[in-house]
ZADO-484364 format. One record per residue (C-alpha): residue in three letters; residue number from 0; x, y, z. Coordinates in steps of 0.5 Angstrom, whole numbers, plus 2048, in hexadecimal, padded with zeros to 3 digits. Each point is the difference from the previous one (the first is absolute). Layout:
# residues N
REC   code   pos    xx    yy    zz
REC    ALA   NUM     X     Y     Z
...
END
This chain:
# residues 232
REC   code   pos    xx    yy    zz
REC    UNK     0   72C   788   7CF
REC    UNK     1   7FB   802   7FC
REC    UNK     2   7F9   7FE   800
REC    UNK     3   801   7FC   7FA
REC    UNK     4   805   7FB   804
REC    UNK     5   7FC   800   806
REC    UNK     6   7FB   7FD   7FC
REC    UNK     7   805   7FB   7FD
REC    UNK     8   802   7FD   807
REC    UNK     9   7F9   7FF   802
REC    UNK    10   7FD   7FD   7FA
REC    UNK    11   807   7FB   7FF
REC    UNK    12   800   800   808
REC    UNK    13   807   800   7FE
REC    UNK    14   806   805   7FF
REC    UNK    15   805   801   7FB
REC    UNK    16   806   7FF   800
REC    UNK    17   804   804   7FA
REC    UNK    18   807   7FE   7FF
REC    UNK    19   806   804   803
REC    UNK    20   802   803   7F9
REC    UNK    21   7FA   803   7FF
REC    UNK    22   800   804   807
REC    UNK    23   804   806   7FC
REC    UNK    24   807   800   805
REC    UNK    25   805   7FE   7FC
REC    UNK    26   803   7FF   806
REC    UNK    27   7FC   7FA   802
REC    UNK    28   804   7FA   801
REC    UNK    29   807   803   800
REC    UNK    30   805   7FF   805
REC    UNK    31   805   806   803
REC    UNK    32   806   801   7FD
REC    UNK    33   803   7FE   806
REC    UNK    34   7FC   7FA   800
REC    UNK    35   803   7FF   7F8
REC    UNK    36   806   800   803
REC    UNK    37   800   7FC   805
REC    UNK    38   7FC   7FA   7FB
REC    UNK    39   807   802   7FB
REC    UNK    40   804   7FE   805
REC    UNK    41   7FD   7F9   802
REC    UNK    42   800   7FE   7F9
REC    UNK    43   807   801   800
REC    UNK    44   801   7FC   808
REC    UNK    45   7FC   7FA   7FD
REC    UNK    46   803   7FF   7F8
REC    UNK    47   807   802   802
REC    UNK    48   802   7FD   7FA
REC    UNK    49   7FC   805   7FB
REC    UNK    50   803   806   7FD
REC    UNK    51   7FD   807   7FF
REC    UNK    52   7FC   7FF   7FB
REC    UNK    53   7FC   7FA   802
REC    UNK    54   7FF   803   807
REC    UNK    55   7FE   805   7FC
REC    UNK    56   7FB   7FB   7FC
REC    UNK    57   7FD   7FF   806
REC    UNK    58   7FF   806   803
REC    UNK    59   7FC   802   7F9
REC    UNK    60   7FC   7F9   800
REC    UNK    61   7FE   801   807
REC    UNK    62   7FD   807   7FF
REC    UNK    63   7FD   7FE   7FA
REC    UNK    64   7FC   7FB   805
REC    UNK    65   7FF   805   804
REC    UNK    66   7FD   804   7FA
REC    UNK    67   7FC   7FA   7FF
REC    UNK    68   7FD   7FE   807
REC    UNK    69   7FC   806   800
REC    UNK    70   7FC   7FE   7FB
REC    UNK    71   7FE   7FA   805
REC    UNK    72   800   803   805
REC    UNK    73   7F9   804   801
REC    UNK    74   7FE   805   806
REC    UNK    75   7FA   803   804
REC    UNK    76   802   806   802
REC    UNK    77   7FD   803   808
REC    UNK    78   802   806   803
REC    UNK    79   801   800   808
REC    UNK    80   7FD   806   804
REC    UNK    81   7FD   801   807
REC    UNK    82   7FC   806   7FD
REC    UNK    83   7FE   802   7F8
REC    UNK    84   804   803   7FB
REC    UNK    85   7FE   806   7FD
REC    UNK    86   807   7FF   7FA
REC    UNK    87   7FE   7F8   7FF
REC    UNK    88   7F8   802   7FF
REC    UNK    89   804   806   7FA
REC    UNK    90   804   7FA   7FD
REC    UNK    91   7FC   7FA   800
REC    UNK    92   7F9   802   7FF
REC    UNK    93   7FC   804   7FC
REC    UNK    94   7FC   807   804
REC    UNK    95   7FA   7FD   7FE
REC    UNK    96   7FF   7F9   800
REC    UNK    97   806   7FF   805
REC    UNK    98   800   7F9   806
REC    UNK    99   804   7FE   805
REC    UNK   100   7FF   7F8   803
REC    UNK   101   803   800   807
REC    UNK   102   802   7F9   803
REC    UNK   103   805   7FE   805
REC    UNK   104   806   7FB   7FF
REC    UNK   105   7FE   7FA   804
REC    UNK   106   7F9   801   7FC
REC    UNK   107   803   801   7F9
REC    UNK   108   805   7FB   802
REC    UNK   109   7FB   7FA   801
REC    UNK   110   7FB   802   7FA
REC    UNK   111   804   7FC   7FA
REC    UNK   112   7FC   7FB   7FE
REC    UNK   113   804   7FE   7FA
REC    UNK   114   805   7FB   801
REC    UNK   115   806   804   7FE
REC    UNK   116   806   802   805
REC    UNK   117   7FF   808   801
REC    UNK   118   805   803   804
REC    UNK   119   7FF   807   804
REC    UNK   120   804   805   802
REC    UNK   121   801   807   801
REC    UNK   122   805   804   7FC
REC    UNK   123   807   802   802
REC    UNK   124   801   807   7FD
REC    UNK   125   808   802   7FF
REC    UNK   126   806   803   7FC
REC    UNK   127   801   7FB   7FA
REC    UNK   128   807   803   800
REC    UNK   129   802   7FE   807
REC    UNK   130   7FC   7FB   803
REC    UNK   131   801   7F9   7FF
REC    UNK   132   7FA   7FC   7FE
REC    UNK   133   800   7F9   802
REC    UNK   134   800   7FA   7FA
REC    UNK   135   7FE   7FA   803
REC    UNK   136   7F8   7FF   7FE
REC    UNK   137   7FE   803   7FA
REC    UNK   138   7FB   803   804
REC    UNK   139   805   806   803
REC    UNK   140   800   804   7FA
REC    UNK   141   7F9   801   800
REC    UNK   142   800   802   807
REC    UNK   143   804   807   7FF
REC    UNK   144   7FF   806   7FC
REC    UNK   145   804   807   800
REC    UNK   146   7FE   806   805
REC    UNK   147   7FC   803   7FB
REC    UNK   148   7FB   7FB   802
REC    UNK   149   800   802   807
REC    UNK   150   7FA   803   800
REC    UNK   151   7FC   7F9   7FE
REC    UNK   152   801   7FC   806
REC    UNK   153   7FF   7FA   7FC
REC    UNK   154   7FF   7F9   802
REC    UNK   155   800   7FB   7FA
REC    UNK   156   7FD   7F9   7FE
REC    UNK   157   804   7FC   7FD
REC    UNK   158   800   7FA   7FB
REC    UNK   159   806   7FD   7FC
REC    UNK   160   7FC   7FC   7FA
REC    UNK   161   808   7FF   7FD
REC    UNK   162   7FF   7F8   7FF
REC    UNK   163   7FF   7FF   7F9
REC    UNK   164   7FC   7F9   801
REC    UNK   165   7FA   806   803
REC    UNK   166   7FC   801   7FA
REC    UNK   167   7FF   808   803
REC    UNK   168   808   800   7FF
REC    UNK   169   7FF   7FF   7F9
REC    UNK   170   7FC   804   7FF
REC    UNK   171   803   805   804
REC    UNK   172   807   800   7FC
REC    UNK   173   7FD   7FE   7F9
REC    UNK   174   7F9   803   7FF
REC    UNK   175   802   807   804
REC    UNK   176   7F9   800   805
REC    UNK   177   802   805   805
REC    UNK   178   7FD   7FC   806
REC    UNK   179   7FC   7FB   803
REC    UNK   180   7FA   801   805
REC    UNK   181   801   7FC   807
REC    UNK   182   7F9   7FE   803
REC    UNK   183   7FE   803   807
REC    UNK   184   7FB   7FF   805
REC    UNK   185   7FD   808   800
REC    UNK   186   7FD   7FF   806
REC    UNK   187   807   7FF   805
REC    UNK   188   804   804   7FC
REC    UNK   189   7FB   807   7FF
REC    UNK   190   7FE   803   807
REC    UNK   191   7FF   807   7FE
REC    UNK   192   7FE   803   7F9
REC    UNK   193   802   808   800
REC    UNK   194   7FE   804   7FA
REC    UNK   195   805   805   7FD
REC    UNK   196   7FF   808   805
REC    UNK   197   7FF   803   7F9
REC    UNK   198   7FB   7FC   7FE
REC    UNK   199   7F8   802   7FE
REC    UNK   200   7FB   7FD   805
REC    UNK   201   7FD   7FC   7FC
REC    UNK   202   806   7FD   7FF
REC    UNK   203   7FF   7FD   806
REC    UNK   204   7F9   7FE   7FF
REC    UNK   205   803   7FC   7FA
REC    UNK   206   805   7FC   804
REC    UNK   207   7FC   7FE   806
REC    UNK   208   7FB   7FE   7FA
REC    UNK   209   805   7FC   7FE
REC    UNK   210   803   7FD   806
REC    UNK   211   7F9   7FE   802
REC    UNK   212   7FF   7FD   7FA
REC    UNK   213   806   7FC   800
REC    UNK   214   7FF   7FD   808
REC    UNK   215   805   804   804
REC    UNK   216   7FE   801   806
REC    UNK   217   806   806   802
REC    UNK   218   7FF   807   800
REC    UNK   219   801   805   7FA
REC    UNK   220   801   807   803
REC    UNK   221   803   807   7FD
REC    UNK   222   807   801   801
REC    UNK   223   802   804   806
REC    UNK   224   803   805   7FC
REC    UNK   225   7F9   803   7FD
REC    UNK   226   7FE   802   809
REC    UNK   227   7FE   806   801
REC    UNK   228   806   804   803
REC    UNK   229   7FD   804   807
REC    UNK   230   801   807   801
REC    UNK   231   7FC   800   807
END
């Protein structure tokens, strides 16, 4: 992330969740064609008595939902490595202002404070022309992503806001807002702040400067990536 965001998290001591229609993958959501058709064959098993064109119906109406479902649905995206990737600095900050917060899964899991439900779990990466992805909790879809994705190694935290008694769903739906912020408790989740490799050193004054104003007692080092490499 940026130093911009960074700051944002530590001033609301919250994340943000953005609404899965806006994370750029026309694919979030979707099933797999096998899945599509493993769905159209149930609609026929369980209303034998409808002919194709109300199937049909049916089928359109339920990937009108799906469409929907992912302006309720909001995600907070993490990636999963037991060292740093120089191509996830590259693509998701920016060389001079770039930072990284390392936590754990027990720690993250623990650090909501909000009285929401947040589901997290790793995502599945696959061949949407041949693998089948499972339908029964409106979850699922969100935990799979096409092999191109791969090198993400993503493990996602996840809200359904689709009851439309929830004020946040309404506004989702009608007024557009692109996500919601989740409060946090910073000192569980935060166990270490690293600053981009290519970043200046005194960018990594600033950060510290910051973090100490903000009470988080956690380390802030230069990504691992910016050593100096021994020649002997």
């Amino acid at each position: 992330m940026d130093f911009t965001k960074f700051v944002s998290i530590l001033d609301k001591r919250a994340l943000f969740f953005p609404a899965a229609d806006k994370l750029g993958d026309p694919f979030e959501g979707s099933f797999s064609k096998i899945t599509e058709v493993m769905r159209l064959a149930q609609f026929k098993e369980h209303f034998p008595e409808n002919d194709d064109h109300s199937i049909e119906q049916m089928r359109r109406n339920s990937a009108h939902w799906l469409k929907e479902q992912r302006r309720v649905t909001l995600i907070s995206c993490w990636h999963e490595s037991s060292h740093e990737s120089e191509a996830m600095w590259k693509l998701y900050s920016r060389e001079s202002d770039g930072i990284a917060i390392k936590t754990d899964f027990d720690s993250f899991k623990k650090s909501f404070t909000c009285s929401e439900n947040i589901y997290i779990g790793k995502v599945s990466y696959v061949d949407y022309k041949r693998a089948w992805i499972p339908d029964g909790n409106t979850f699922f879809p969100y935990l799979y992503k096409r092999k191109s994705f791969m090198h993400e190694h993503e493990v996602r935290a996840i809200s359904d806001r689709s009851n439309p008694q929830d004020e946040v769903c309404k506004k989702l739906r009608d007024e557009n807002l692109t996500g919601i912020d989740y409060e946090v408790d910073l000192l569980l989740m935060i166990k270490e702040v690293i600053v981009a490799p290519f970043a200046p050193d005194w960018f990594l004054e600033l950060v510290n400067s910051v973090v100490d104003r903000y009470d988080l007692n956690v380390p802030v080092v230069k990504s691992a990536l910016a050593d100096t490499p021994m020649w002997g």
